[in-house]
matplotlib code that plots the C-alpha trace (Angstrom):
import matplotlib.pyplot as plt

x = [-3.2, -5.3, -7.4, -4.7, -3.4, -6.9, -7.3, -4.1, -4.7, -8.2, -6.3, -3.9, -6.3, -8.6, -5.9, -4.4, -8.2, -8.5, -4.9, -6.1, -9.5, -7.9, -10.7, -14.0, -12.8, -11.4, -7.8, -8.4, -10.7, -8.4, -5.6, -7.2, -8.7, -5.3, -3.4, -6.2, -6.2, -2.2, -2.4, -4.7, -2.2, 0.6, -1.1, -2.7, 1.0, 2.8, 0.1, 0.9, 4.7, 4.3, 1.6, 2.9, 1.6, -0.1, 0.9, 2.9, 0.1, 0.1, 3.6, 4.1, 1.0, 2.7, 5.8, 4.4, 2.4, 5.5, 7.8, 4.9, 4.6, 8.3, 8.4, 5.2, 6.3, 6.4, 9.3, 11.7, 10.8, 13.1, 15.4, 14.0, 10.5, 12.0, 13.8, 10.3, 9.2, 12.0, 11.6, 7.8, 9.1, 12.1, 9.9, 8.7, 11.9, 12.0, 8.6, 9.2, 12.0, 10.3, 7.4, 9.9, 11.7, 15.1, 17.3, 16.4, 19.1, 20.1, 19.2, 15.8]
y = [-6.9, -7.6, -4.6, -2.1, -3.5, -3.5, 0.3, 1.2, -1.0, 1.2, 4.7, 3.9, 2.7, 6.1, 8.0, 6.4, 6.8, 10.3, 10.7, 9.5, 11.2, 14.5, 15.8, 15.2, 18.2, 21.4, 22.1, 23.9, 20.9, 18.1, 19.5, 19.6, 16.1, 14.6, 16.5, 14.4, 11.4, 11.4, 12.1, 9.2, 6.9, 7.9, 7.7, 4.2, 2.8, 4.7, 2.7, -0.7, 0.0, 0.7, -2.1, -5.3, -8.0, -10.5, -13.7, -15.6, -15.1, -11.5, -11.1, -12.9, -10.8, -7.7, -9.1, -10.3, -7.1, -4.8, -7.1, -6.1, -2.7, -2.8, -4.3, -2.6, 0.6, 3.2, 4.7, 2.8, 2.9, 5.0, 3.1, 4.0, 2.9, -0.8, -0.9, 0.1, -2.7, -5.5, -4.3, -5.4, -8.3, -9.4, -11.4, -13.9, -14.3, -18.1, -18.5, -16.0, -17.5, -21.1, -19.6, -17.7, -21.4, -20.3, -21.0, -18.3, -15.6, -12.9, -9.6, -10.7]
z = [-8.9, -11.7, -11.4, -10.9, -14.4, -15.8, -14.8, -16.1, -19.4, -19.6, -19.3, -21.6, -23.9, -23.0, -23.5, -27.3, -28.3, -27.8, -29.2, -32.3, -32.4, -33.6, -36.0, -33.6, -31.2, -30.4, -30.1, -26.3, -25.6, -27.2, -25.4, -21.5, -21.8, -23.1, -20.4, -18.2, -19.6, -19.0, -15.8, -15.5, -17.1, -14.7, -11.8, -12.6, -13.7, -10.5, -7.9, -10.4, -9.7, -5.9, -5.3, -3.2, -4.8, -2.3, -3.8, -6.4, -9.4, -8.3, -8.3, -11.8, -13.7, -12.4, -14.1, -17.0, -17.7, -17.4, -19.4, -22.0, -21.8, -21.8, -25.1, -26.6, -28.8, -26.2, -24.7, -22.5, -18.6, -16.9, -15.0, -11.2, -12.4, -13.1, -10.0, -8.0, -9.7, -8.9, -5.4, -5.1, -7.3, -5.0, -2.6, -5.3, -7.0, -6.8, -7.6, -10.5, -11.9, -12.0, -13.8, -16.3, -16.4, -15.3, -12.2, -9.1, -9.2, -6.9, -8.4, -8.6]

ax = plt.figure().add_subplot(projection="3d")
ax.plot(x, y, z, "-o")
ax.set_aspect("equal")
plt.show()
């Protein structure tokens, strides 16, 4: 788990970089490597989302890291992308919720 959130940590990272690099090339070139560099991103988050996480400490870094980039300024995660991720999640909801320090519940 930690290197599918590492990978997706170093395309976003690639990808805000580049964003912010707006003087140091071309507006053609700029253009095609962020359209890249996205797709990057979204294919690195979509195989974090849809990856089974083989153990407890799996399953609660995949939960911590999206409660993150839940709260981290970028726009809200749709709705289907947070229910992926409760579903890889729902196997390890006791061991979540002790971890998180609340009572198991049944939505998790």
């Amino acid at each position: 788990m930690s290197s599918k959130i590492a990978s997706h940590k170093r395309f976003r990272t690639e990808r805000i970089a580049l964003d912010r690099r707006q003087e140091q090339t071309t507006l053609r070139l700029r253009y095609a490597l962020l359209m890249y560099y996205r797709w990057r991103e979204k294919r690195a988050y979509s195989h974090l989302l849809s990856s089974q996480p083989a153990n407890a400490e799996d399953a609660y870094e995949k939960l911590i890291y999206l409660m993150a980039l839940m709260t981290s300024n970028v726009p809200p995660l749709p709705l289907n992308d947070v229910q992926q991720a409760v579903t890889t999640l729902r196997p390890f909801g006791s061991h979540l919720a002790k971890a998180l320090g609340s009572r198991p519940r049944r939505c998790l």
